[in-house]
MITOR-391585 format. One record per residue (C-alpha): chain; residue number from 1; residue in three letters; x, y, z. Coordinates in Angstrom, 2 decimals, decimal comma. Example, Ala and Ser with C-alpha at 12.3 -4.5 7.8 and 13.67 -1.06 7.14 Angstrom:
! residues 2
   unit   pos   code         u         v         w
      A     1    ALA     12,30     -4,50      7,80
      A     2    SER     13,67     -1,06      7,14
***
This chain:
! residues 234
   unit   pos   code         u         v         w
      A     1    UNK    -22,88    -19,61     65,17
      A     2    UNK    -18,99    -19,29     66,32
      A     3    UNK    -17,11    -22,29     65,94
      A     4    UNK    -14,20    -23,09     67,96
      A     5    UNK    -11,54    -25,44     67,05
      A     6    UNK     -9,21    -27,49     69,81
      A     7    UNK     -5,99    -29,14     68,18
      A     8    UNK     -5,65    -32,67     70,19
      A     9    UNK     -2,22    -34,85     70,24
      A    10    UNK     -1,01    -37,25     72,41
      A    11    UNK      0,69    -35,51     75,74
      A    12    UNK     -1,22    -32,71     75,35
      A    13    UNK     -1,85    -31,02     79,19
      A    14    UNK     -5,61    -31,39     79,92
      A    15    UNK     -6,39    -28,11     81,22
      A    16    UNK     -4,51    -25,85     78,31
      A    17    UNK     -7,77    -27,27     76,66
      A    18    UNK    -10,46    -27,65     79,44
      A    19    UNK     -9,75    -24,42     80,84
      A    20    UNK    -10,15    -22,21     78,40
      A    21    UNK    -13,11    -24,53     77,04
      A    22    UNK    -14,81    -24,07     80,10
      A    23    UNK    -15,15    -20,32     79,41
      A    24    UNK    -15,21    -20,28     75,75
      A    25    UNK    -18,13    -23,20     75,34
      A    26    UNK    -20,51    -20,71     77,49
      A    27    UNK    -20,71    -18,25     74,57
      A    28    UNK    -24,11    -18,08     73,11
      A    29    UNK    -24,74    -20,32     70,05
      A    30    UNK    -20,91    -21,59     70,38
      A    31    UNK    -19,98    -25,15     68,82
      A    32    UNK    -16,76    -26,22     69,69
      A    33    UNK    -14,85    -29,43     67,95
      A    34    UNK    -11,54    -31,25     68,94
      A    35    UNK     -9,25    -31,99     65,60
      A    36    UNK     -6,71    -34,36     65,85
      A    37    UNK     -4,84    -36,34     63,05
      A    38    UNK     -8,19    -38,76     63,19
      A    39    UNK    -10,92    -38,93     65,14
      A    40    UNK    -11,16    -40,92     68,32
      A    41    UNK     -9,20    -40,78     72,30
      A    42    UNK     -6,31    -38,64     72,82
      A    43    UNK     -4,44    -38,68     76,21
      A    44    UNK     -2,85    -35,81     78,07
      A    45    UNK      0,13    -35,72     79,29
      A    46    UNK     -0,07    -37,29     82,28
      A    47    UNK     -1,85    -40,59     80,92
      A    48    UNK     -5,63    -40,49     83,16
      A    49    UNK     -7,16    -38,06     81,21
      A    50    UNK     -8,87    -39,32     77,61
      A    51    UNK    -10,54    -36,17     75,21
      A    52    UNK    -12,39    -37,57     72,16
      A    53    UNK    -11,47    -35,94     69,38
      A    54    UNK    -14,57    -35,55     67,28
      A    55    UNK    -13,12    -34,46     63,99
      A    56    UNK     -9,59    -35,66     61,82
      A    57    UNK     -7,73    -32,24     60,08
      A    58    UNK     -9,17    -32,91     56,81
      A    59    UNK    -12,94    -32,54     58,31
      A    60    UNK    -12,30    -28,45     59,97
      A    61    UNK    -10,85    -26,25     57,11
      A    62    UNK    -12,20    -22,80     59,16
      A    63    UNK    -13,10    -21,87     62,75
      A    64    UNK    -13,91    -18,64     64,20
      A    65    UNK    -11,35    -19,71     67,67
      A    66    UNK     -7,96    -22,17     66,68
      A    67    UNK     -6,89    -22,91     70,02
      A    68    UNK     -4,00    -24,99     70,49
      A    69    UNK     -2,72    -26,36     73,74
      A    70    UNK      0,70    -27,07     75,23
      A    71    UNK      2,07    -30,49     76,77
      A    72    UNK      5,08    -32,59     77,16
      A    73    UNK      3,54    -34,13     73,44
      A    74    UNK      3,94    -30,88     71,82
      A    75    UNK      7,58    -31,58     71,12
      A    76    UNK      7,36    -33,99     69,33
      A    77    UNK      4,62    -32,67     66,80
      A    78    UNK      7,52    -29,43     66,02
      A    79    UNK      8,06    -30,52     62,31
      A    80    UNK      4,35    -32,12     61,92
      A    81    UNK      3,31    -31,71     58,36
      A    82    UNK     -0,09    -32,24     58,87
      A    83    UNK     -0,66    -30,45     61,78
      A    84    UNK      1,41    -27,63     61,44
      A    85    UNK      0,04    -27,56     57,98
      A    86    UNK     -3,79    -27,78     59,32
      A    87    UNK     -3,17    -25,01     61,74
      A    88    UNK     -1,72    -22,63     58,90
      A    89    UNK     -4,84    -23,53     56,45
      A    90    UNK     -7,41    -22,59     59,39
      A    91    UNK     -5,52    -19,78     60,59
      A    92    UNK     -5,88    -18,36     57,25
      A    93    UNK     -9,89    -17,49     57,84
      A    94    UNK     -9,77    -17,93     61,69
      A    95    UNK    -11,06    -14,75     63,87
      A    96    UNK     -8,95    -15,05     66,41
      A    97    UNK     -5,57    -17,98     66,26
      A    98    UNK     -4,73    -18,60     70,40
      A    99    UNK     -2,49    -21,05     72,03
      A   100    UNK     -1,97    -21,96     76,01
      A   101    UNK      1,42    -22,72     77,48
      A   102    UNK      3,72    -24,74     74,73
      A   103    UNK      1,01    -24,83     72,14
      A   104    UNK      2,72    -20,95     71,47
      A   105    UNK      5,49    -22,73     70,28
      A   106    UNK      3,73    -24,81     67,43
      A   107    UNK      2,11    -21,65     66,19
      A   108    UNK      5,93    -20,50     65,92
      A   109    UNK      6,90    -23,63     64,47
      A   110    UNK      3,79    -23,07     61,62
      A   111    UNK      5,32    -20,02     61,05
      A   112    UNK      2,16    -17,89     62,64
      A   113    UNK      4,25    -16,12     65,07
      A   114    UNK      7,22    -14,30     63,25
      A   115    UNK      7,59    -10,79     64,01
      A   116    UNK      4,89    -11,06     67,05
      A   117    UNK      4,14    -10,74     70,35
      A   118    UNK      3,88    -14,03     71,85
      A   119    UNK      4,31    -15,81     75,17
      A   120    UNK      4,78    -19,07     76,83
      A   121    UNK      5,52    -21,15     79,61
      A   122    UNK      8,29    -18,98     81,86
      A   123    UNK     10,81    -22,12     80,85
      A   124    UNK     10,74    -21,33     77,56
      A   125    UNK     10,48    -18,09     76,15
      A   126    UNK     14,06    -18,40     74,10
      A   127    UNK     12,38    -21,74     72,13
      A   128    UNK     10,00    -19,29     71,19
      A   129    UNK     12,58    -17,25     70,07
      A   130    UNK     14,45    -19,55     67,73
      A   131    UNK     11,08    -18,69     65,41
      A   132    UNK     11,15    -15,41     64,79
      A   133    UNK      8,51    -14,71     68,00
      A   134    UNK      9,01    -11,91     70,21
      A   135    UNK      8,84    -13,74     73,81
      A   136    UNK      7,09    -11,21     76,20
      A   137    UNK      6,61    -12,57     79,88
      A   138    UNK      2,74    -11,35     80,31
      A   139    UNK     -0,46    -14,00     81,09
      A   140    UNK     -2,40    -13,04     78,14
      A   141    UNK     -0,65    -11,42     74,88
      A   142    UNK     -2,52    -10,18     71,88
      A   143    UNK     -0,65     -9,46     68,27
      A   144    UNK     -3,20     -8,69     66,59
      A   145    UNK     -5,88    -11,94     66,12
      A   146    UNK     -3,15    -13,67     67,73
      A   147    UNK     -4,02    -14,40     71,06
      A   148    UNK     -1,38    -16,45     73,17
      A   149    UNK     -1,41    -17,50     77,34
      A   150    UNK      1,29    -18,35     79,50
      A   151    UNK      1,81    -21,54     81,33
      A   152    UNK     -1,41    -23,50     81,86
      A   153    UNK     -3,77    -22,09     84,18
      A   154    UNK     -3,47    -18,97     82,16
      A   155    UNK     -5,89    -20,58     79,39
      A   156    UNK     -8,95    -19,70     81,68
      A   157    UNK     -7,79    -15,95     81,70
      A   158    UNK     -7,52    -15,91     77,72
      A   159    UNK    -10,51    -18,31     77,27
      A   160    UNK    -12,87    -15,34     79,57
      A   161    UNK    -10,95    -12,55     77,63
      A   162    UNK    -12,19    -14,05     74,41
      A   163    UNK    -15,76    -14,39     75,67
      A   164    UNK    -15,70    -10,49     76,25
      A   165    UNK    -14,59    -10,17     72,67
      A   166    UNK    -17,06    -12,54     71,17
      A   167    UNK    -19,84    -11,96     73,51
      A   168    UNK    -19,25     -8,75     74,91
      A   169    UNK    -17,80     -7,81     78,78
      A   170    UNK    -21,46     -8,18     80,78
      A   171    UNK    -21,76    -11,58     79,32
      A   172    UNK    -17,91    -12,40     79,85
      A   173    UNK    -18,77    -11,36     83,88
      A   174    UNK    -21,77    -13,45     83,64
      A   175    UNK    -19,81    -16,27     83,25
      A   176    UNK    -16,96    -15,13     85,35
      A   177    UNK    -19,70    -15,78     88,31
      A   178    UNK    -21,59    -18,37     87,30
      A   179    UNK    -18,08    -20,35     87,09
      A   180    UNK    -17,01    -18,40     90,44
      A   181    UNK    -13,73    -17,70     88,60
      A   182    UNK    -12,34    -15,31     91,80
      A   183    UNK     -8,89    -16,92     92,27
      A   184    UNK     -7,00    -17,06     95,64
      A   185    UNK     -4,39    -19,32     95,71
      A   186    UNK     -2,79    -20,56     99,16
      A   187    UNK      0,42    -20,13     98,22
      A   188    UNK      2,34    -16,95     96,22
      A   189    UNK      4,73    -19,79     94,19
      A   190    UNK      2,88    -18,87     90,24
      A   191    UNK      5,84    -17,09     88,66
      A   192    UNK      9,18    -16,87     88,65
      A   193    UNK      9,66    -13,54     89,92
      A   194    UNK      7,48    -14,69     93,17
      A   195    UNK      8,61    -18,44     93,24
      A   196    UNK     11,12    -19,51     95,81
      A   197    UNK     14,77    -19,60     94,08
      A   198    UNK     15,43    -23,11     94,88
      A   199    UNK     12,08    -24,22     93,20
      A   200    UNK     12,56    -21,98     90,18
      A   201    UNK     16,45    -23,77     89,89
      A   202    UNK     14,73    -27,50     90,14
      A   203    UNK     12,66    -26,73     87,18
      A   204    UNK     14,84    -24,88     84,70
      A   205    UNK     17,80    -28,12     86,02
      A   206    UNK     14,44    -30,25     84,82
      A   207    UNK     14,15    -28,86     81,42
      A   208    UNK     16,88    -29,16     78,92
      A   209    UNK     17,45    -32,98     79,71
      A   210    UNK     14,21    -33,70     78,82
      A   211    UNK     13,11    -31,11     76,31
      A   212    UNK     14,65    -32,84     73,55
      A   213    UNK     12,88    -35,73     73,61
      A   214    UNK      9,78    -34,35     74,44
      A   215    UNK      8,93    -36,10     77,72
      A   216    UNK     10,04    -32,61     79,95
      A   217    UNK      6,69    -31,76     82,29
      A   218    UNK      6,94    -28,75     84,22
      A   219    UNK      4,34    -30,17     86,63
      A   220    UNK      6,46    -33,18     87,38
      A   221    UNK      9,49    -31,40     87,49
      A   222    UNK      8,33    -29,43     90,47
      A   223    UNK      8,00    -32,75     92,63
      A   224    UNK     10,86    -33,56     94,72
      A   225    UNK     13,43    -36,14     92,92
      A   226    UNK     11,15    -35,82     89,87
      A   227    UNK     14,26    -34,47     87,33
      A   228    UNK     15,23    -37,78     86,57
      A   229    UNK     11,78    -39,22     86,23
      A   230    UNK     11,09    -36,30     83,65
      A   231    UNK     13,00    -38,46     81,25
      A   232    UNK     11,06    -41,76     81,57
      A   233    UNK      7,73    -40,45     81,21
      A   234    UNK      5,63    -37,26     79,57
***
């Protein structure tokens, strides 16, 4: 029976986690758990959304799937002993270690990523850097077991990757229909390279103000006057 492994912390974005959950928990005979420092409600980033985290660090010492997601929070868990500790003990018997958007940058900070492929959200590939990573701007990167997604909604491209790994690629389509994952977005705005200039210049003026202190949200940062409020809140 696999057993996958969410990291929870305060600020963490809701769908790094949901997303790729919502592929991952359809394998057959999967168990998945949410760690956290100690059991109990965790809020994402934006302060509506409550996970439960069912088990405390001390309670998961293995998993077959570490996933850890990215969020405004993340910065401020960079020099976490116990969690950057926790994610080194379980990566040390984990099938396959995997991050979504920032959460690629506390697998760096734990020291998992030196030497590797890795990537991130498009705002911060040189962070990524600083630890020894080797930033590449893809959606899904694999080093190896590691196994790391770009910004956000990239976690339900890893999360149905991983199901063809674990389960094989007629069961990974299986539930590629039965969740009617067939994206089309309206707009043609989801990188950089396709973005509109002006937008991709609000959000990189959005990030290093806020970075530091952890409360920098690309999501907010994309709304119209929101650079300022990027400092107030995660």
């Amino acid at each position: 029976m696999p057993l996958f492994a969410f990291a929870l912390f305060e600020g963490f974005t809701a769908l790094d986690a949901i997303g790729p959950y919502e592929m991952l928990c359809r394998v057959p005979g999967a168990r998945t758990v949410f760690v956290a420092e100690r059991p109990g409600p965790v809020r994402a980033d934006r302060g509506e959304v409550v996970l439960e985290a069912t088990h405390a660090y001390e309670d998961v010492a293995d998993a077959d799937v570490l996933l850890v997601p990215g969020g405004p929070g993340q910065s401020t868990h960079m020099s976490d002993p116990a969690l950057l500790g926790w994610l080194r003990a379980v990566d040390a018997r984990s099938r396959w270690t995997t991050s979504v958007c920032t959460g690629s940058l506390l697998l760096a900070a734990a020291g998992l990523l030196r030497g590797r492929r890795a990537t991130t959200h498009w705002l911060f590939p040189d962070v990524l850097a600083t630890y020894g990573a080797e930033p590449v701007a893809e959606r899904v990167v694999r080093d190896g077991k590691y196994v790391t997604a770009a910004g956000v909604s990239a976690g339900i491209d890893m999360g149905l990757a991983l199901v063809g790994e674990l389960a094989g690629r007629e069961h990974a389509e299986q539930v590629q229909l039965a969740t009617e994952y067939d994206p089309g977005p309206p707009y043609d705005a989801g990188s950089p390279a396709k973005a509109p200039a002006a937008l991709v210049a609000r959000l990189r003026a959005g990030r290093r103000p806020a970075i530091d202190d952890g409360t920098y949200s690309p999501v907010r940062a994309a709304r119209p006057g929101a650079v300022s409020e990027g400092r107030r809140d995660g």
